[in-house]
VEXDREN-805909 format. One line per 8 residues: number of its first residue (from 1); their letters; for each residue x, y, z of N, C-alpha, C. Coordinates in pm, whole numbers, plus 50000, padded with zeros to 5 digits. Example, Ala and Ser with C-alpha at 12.3 -4.5 7.8 and 13.67 -1.06 7.14 Angstrom:
! VEXDREN-805909
1) as) 51319 49431 50780 51230 49550 50780 51320 49670 50780 ~ 51285 49775 50708 51367 49894 50714 51290 50003 50787 $
//
This chain:
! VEXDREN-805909
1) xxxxxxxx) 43767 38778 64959 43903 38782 64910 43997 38833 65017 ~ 44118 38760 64994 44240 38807 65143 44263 38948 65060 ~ 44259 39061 65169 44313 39207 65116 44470 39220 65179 ~ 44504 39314 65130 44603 39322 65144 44589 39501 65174 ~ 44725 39523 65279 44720 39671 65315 44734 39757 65214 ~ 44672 39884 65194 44703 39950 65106 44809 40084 65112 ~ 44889 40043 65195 45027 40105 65272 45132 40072 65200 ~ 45194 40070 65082 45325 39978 65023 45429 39994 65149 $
9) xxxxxxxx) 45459 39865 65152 45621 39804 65224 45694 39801 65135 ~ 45791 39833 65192 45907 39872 65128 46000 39814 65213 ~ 46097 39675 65178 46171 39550 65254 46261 39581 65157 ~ 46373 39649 65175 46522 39677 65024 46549 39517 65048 ~ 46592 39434 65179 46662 39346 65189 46579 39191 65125 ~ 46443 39202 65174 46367 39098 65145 46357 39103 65008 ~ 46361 39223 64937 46330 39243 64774 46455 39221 64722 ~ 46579 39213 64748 46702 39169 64705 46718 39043 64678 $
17) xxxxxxxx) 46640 38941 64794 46636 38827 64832 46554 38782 64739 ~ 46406 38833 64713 46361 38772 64616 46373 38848 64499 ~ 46398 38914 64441 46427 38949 64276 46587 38849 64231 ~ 46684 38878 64308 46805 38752 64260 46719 38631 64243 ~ 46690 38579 64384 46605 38421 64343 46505 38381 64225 ~ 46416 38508 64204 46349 38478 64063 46469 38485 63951 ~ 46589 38604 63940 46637 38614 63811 46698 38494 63793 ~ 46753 38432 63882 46833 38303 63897 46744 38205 63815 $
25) xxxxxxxx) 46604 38171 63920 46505 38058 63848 46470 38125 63709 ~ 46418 38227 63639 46414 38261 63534 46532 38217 63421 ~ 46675 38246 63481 46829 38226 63405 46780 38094 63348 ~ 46731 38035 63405 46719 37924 63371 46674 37866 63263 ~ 46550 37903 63267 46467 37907 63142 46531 37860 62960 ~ 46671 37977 62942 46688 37942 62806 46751 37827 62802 ~ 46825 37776 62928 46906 37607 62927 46829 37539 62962 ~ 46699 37522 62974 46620 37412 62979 46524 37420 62877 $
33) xxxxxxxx) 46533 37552 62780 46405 37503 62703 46546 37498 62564 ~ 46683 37469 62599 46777 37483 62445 46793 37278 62511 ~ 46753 37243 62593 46778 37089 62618 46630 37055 62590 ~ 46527 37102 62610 46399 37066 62581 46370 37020 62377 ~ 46416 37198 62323 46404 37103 62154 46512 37047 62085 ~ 46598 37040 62162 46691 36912 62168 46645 36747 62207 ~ 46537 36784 62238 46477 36641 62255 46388 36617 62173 ~ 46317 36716 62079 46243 36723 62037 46099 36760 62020 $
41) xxxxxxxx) 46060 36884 62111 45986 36940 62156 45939 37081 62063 ~ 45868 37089 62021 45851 37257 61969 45854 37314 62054 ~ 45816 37468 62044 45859 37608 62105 45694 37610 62161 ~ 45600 37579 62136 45487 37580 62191 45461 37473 62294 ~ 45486 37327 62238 45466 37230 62334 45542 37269 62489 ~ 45679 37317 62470 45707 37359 62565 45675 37466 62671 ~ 45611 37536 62578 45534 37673 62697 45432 37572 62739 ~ 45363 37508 62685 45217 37435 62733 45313 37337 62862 $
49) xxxxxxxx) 45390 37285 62836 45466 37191 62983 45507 37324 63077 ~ 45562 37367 63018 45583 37538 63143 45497 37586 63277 ~ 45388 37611 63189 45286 37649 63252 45209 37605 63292 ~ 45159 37460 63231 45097 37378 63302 45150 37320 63409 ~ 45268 37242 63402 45348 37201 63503 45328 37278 63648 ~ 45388 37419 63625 45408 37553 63723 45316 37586 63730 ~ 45187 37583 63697 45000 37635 63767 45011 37517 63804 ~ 45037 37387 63818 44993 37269 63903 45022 37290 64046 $
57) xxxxxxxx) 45208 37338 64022 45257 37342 64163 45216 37387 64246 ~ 45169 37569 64186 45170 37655 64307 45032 37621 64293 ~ 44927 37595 64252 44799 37544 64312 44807 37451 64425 ~ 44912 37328 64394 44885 37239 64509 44988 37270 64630 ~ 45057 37415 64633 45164 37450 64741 45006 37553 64814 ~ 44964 37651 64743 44890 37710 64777 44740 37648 64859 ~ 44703 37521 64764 44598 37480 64844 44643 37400 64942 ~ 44735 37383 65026 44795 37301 65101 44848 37436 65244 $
65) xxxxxxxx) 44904 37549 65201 44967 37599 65271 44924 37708 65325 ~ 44808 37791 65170 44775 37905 65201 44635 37885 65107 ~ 44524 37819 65180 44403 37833 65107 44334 37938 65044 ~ 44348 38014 65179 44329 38158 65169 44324 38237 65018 ~ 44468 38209 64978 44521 38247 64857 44494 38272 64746 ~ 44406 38139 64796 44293 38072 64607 44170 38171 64615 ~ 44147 38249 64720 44016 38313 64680 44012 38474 64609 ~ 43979 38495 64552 43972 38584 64473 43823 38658 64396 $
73) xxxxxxxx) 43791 38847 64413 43703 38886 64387 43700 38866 64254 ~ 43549 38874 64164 43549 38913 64041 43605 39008 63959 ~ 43607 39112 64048 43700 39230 63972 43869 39188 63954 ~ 43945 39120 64057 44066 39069 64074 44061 38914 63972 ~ 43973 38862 63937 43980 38776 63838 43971 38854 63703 ~ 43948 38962 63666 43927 39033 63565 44105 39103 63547 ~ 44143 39108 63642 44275 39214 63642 44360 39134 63620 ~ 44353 38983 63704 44464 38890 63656 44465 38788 63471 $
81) xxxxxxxx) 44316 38812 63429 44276 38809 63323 44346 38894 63169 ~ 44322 39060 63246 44444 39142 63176 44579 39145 63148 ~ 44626 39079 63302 44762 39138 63276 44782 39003 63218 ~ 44732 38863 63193 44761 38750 63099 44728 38786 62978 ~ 44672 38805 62934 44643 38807 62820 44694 38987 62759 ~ 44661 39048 62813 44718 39207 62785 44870 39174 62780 ~ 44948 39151 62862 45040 39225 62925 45135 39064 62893 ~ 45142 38976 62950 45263 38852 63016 45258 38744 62874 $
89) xxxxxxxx) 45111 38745 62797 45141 38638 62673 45179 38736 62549 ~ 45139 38828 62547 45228 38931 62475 45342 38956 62461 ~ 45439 38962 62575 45569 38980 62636 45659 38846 62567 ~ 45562 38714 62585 45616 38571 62559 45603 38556 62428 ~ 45513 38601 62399 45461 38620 62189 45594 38662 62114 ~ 45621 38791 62171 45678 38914 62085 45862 38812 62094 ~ 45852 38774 62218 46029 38734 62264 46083 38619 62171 ~ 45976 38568 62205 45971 38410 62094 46009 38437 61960 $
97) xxxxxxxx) 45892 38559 61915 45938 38628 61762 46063 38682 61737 ~ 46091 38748 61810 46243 38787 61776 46370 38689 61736 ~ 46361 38607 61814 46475 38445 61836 46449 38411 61707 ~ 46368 38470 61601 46330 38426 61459 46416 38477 61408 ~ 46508 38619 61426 46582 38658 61327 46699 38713 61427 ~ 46677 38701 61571 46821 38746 61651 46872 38616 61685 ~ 46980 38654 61736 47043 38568 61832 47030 38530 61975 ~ 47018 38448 62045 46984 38451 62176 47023 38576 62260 $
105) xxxxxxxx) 47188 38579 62228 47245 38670 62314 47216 38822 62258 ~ 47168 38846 62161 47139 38957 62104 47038 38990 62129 ~ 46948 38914 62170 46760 38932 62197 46777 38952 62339 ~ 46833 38873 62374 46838 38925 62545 46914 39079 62563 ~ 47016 39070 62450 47120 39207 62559 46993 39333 62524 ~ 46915 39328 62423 46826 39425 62377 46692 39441 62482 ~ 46616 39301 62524 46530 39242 62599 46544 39385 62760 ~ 46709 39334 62768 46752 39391 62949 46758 39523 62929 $
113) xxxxxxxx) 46664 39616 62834 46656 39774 62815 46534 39786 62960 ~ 46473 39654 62938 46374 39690 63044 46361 39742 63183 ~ 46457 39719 63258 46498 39809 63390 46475 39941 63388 ~ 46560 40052 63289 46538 40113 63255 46361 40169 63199 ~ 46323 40111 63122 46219 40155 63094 46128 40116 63192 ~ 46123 40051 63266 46053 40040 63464 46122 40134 63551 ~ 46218 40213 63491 46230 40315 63599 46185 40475 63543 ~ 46162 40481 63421 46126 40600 63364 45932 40588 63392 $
121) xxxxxxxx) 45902 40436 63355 45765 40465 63360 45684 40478 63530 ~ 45806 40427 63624 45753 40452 63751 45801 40581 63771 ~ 45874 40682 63763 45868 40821 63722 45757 40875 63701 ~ 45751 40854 63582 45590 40930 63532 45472 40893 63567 ~ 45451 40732 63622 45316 40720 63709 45316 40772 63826 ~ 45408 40711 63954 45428 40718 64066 45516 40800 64087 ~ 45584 40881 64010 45627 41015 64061 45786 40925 64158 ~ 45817 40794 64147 45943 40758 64201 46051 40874 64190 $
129) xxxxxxxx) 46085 40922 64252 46235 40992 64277 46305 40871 64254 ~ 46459 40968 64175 46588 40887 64105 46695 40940 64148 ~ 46775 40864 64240 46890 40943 64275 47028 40939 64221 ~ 47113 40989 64225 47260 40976 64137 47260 40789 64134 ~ 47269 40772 64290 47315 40647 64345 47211 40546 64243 ~ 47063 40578 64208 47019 40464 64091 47071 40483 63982 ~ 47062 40577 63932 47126 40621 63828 47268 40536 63768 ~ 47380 40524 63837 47480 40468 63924 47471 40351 63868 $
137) xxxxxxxx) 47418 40338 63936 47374 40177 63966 47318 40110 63799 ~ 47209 40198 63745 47195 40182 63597 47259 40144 63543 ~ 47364 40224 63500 47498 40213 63425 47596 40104 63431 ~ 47617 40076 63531 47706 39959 63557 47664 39880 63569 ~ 47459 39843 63615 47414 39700 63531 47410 39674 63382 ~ 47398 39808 63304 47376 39793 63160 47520 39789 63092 ~ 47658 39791 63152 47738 39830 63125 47782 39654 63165 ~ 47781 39607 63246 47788 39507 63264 47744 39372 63193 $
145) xxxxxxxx) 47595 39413 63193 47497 39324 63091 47603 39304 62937 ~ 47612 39429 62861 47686 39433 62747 47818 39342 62772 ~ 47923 39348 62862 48009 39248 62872 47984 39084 62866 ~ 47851 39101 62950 47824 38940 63008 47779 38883 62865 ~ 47696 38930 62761 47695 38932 62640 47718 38975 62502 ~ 47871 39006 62558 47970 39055 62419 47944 38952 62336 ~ 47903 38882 62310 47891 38763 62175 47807 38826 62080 ~ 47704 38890 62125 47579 38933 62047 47649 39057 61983 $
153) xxxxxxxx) 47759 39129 62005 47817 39290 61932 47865 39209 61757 ~ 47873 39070 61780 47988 39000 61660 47837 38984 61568 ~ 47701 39012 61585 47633 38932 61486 47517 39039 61432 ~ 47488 39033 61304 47402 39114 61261 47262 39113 61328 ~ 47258 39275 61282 47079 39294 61381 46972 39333 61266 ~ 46859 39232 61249 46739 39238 61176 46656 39334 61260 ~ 46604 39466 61188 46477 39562 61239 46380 39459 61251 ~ 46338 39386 61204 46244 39312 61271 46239 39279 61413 $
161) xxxxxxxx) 46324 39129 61420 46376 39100 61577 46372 39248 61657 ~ 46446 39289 61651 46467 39442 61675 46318 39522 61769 ~ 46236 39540 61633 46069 39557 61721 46001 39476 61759 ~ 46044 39345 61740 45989 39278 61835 46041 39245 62009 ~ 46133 39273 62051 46242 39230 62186 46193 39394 62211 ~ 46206 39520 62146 46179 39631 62238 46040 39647 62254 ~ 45932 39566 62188 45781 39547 62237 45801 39458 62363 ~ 45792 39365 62373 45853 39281 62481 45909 39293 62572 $
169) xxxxxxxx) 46038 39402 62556 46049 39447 62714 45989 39562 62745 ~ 45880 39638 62666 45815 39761 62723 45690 39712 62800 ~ 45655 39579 62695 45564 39538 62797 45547 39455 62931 ~ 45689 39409 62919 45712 39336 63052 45788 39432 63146 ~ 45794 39553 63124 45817 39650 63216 45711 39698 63250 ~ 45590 39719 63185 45500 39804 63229 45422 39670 63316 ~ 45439 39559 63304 45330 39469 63411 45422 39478 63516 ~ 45574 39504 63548 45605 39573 63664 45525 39684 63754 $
177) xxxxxxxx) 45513 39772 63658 45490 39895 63731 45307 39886 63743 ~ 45235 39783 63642 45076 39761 63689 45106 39711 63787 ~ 45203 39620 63776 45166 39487 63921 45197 39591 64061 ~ 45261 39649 64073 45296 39736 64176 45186 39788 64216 ~ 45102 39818 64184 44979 39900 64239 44861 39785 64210 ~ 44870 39685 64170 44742 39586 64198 44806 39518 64305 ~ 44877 39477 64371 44954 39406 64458 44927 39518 64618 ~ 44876 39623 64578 44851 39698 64687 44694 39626 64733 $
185) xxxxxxxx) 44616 39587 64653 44483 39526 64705 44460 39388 64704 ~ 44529 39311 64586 44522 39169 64571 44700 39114 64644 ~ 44653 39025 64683 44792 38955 64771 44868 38915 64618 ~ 45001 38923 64667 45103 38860 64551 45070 38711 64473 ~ 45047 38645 64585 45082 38511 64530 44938 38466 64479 ~ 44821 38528 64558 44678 38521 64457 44686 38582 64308 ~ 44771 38669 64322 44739 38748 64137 44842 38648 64082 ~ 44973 38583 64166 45033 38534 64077 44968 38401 64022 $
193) xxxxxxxx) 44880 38343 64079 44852 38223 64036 44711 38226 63975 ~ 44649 38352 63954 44577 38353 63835 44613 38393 63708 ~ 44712 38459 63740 44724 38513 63581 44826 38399 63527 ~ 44942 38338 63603 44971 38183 63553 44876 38107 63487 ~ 44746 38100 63596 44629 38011 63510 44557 38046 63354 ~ 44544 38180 63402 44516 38227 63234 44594 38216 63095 ~ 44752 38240 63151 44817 38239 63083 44893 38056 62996 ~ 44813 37967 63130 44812 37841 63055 44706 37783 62972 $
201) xxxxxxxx) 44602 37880 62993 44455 37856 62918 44533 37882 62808 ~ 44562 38031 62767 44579 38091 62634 44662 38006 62567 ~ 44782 37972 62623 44897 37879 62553 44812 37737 62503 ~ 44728 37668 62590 44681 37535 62498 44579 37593 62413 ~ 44481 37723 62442 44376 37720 62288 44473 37776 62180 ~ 44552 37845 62237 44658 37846 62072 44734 37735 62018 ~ 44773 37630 62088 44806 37514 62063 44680 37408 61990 ~ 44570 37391 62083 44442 37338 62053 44468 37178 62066 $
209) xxxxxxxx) 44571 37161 62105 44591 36996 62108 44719 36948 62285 ~ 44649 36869 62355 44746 36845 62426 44762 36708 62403 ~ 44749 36650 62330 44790 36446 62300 44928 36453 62339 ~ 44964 36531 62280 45142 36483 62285 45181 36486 62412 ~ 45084 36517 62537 45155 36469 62682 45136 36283 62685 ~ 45078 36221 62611 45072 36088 62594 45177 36027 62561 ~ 45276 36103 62493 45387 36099 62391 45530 36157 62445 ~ 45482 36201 62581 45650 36231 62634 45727 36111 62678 $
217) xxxxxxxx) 45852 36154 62684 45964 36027 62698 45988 36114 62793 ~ 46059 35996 62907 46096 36049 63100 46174 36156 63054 ~ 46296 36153 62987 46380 36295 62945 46271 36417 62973 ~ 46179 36387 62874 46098 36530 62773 46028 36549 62950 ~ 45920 36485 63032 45884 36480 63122 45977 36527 63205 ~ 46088 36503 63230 46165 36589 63343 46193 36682 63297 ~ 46223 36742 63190 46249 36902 63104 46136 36976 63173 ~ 46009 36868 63197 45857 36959 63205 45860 36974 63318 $
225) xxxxxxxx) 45863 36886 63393 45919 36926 63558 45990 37032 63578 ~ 46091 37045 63543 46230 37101 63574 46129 37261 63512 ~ 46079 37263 63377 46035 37399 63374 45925 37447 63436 ~ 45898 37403 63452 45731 37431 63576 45798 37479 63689 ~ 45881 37391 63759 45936 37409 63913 46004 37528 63903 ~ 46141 37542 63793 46191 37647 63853 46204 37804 63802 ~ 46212 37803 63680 46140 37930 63615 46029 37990 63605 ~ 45924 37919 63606 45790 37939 63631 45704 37948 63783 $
233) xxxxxxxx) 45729 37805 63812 45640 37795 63984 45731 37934 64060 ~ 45886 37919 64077 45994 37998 64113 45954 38109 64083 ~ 46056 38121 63962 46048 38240 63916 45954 38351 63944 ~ 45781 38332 63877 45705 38413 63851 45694 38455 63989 ~ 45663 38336 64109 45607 38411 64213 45755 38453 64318 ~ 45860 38445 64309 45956 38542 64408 45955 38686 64294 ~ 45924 38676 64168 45928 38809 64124 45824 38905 64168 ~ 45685 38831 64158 45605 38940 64231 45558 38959 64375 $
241) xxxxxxxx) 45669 38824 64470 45696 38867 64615 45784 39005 64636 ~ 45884 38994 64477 45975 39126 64539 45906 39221 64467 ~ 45853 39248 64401 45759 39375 64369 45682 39433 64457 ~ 45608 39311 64551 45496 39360 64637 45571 39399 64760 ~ 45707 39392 64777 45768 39457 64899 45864 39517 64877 ~ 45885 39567 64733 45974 39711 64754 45904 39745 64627 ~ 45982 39776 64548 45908 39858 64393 45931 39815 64269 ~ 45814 39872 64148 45907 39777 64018 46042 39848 63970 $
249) xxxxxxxx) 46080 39971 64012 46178 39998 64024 46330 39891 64017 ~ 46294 39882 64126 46395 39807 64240 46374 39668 64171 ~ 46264 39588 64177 46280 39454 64132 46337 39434 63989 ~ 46301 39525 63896 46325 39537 63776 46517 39518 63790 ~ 46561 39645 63828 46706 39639 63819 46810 39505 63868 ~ 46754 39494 63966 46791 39373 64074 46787 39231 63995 ~ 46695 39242 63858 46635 39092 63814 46790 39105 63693 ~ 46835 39165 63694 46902 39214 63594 47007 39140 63617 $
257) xxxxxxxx) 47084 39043 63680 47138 38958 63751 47126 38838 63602 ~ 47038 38841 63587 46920 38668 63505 47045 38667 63398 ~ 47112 38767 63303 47210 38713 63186 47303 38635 63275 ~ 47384 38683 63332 47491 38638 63416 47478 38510 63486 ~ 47360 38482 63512 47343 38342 63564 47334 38230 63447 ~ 47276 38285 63342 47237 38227 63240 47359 38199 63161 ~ 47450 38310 63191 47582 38222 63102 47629 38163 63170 ~ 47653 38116 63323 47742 38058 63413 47645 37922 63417 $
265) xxxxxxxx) 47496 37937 63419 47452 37825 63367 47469 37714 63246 ~ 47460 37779 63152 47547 37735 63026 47630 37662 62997 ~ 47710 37709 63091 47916 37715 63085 47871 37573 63179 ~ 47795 37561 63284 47802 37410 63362 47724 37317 63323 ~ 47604 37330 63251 47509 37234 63164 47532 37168 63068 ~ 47586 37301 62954 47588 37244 62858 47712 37317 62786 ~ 47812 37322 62879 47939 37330 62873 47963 37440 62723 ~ 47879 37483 62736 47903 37627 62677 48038 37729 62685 $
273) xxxxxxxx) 48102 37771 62595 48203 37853 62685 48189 38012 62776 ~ 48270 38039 62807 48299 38162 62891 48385 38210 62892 ~ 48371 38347 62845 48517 38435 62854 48523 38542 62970 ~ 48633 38556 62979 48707 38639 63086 48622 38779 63129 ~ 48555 38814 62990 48534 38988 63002 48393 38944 63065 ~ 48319 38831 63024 48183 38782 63094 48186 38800 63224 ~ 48299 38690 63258 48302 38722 63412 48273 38857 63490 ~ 48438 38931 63414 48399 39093 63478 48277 39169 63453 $
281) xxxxxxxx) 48202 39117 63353 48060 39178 63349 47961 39167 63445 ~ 47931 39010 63515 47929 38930 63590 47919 39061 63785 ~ 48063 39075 63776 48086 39145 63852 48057 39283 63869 ~ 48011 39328 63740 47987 39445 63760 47845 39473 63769 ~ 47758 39377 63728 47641 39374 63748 47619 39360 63915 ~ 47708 39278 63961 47679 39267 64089 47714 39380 64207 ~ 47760 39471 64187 47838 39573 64202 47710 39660 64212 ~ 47649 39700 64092 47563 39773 64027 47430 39738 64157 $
289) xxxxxxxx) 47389 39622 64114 47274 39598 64229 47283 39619 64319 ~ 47445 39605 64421 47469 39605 64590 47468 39736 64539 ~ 47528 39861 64478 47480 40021 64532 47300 40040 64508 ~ 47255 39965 64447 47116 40016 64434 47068 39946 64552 ~ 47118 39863 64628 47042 39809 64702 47128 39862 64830 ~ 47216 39967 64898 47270 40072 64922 47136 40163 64929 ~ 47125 40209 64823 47046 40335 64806 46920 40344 64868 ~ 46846 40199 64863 46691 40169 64912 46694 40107 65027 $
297) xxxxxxxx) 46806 40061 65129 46853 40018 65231 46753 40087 65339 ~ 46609 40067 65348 46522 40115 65462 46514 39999 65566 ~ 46444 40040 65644 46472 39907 65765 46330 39854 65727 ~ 46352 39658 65699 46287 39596 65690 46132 39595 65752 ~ 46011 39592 65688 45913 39581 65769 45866 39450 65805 ~ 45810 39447 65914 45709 39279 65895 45579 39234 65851 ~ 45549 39338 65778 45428 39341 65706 45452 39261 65588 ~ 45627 39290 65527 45671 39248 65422 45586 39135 65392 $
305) xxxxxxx) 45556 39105 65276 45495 38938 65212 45585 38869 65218 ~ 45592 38767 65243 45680 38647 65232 45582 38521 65212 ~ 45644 38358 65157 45584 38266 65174 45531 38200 65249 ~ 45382 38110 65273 45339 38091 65359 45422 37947 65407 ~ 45449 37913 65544 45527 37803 65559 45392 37669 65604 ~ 45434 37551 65541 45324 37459 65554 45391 37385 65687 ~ 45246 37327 65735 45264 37326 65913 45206 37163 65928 $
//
C-alpha cells in the first residue's frame, strides 16, 4: 500500500483551493438532483446514478494516472468500509429523511451547524487551538449562511426533520475529523475511492434492482453524468485533498461557501429567484473564510497532496 507521511501538512492556500472547489461541486448536487426527479427519477435511483457514475470516474482517472492509488492494505479496506457504511451512508440516510418534513432551505441552514461541530470535536480530540480570528470567522460564516437562506426563517420546523439534519451533520462532521487522522497513513484519494465504492455497494443492495439503467432517457443519462462528475467524482475527492493538507477544522468552515453557490446556482439553472440580503450573505460568508484563511496562512508545503497529472 502507497503510505503516506505521518507528519500532517498543513497548505492554508492549497486547502482553500480545494475545500471552495469541492463546496462549489457539492452546491451542485441539490440542482441536479431537483432536475433529476423532474424527469422522473426517485430519490434512490438517483444516489445509485451518483455513485455509480462517480466510482466509475475516479477508478478510470486513478487507474490511468495513479495506479498506485488502487492499492490498498486489509486493515485500510476495513477503515474505508467504516467510514461508508458507519459514517457517509448514514449522513446521506438521515439528510434525505429530513427533506420529508423540512424544507430544502431549512434542512440545509440547520445541516451548516456542522463547521462548528468539526471545530469543537477537533478541540477535544486533537487538542486544535481556536483563536479570536476562527472564532471571527465562525460567526460571520453562520451569520452569513442565515442570510443566504432567509427563506427557511418564513416556514415551520418539524422536531422530526429537526433530529434528523442535526444527526447528519454530527456525523458528517465527525468523518471530518476521522478522516484527518486516517489520511495521515492511507493517501487521500485511495480512502476516497474506497469508501465511494462501498458506499455504491450499499446504495444498490438497498435498492436491490438496477434494470432501470435499461430505462434511462439521454436527459435522465446526462443528469447521471453530470452527478457522478461533479458532486461526487469532484466533490468527494477535492474535499478530502483539502482535509489531508490542512485540517477538518479548516476544510469544514471553508466548505461553508456550498449554500451560496447553491443559490446563485439556482438563480442561473433554474431561474430560481434571489434576493438582495442573499447576496450580502454571499459576501459575508466570503469575508468569513478569507479571515480564517488569514489566520492559518502558513507557508505552503510540497509534500502537500495534490492530483496526480496523467502523462
Amino acid at each position: 500500500m502507497m503510505e503516506k507521511k505521518s507528519v500532517p501538512v498543513f497548505s492554508a492556500r492549497m486547502g482553500l483551493v480545494y475545500s471552495v472547489g469541492s463546496a462549489a461541486a457539492y452546491a451542485m448536487l441539490p440542482v441536479f438532483t431537483r432536475m433529476s426527479l423532474a424527469s422522473g427519477m426517485s430519490s434512490l435511483e438517483i444516489m445509485q446514478l451518483r455513485y455509480g457514475f462517480g466510482v466509475a470516474m475516479v477508478f478510470l482517472y486513478l487507474a490511468i494516472c495513479s495506479p498506485e492509488s488502487l492499492k490498498i492494505s486489509p486493515k485500510g479496506l476495513f477503515i474505508a468500509f467504516v467510514l461508508s457504511f458507519g459514517l457517509d451512508q448514514i449522513t446521506s440516510l438521515n439528510l434525505a429523511r429530513c427533506f420529508e418534513t423540512l424544507t430544502a432551505s431549512t434542512g440545509i441552514l440547520i445541516f451548516y451547524i456542522f463547521p462548528a461541530i468539526t471545530t469543537v470535536l477537533s478541540v477535544l480530540i486533537y487538542k486544535t487551538p481556536v483563536s479570536r480570528k476562527t472564532i471571527t470567522s465562525m460567526v460571520l460564516v453562520a451569520g452569513g449562511c442565515c442570510l443566504v437562506l432567509v427563506q427557511a426563517f418564513s416556514h415551520k420546523v418539524a422536531l422530526s426533520g429537526v433530529l434528523y439534519v442535526l444527526s447528519a451533520a454530527f456525523t458528517f462532521a465527525l468523518s471530518f475529523v476521522v478522516l484527518q487522522r486516517v489520511m495521515e497513513k492511507i493517501p487521500p484519494l485511495t480512502i476516497t475511492f474506497y469508501v465511494m465504492l462501498f458506499t455504491t455497494v450499499g446504495f444498490n443492495f438497498v435498492k436491490g434492482d438496477i434494470t432501470f439503467l435499461f430505462y434511462l432517457d439521454s436527459y435522465q443519462f446526462l443528469m447521471g453524468l453530470l452527478l457522478g462528475l461533479i458532486p461526487t467524482a469532484l466533490g468527494v475527492t477535492l474535499l478530502y485533498l483539502a482535509i489531508s493538507v490542512t485540517d477538518s477544522g479548516f476544510a469544514a468552515l471553508c466548505s461553508s461557501i456550498e449554500p451560496a453557490v447553491t443559490v446563485l446556482a439556482a438563480y442561473l439553472l433554474l431561474s430560481e429567484p434571489i434576493l438582495i440580503v442573499q447576496v450580502a450573505g454571499m459576501l459575508i460568508v466570503m469575508l468569513g473564510i478569507f479571515i480564517k484563511y488569514l489566520d492559518s496562512n502558513h507557508p505552503a508545503d510540497s509534500a502537500a497532496a495534490s492530483l496526480p497529472k496523467c502523462v
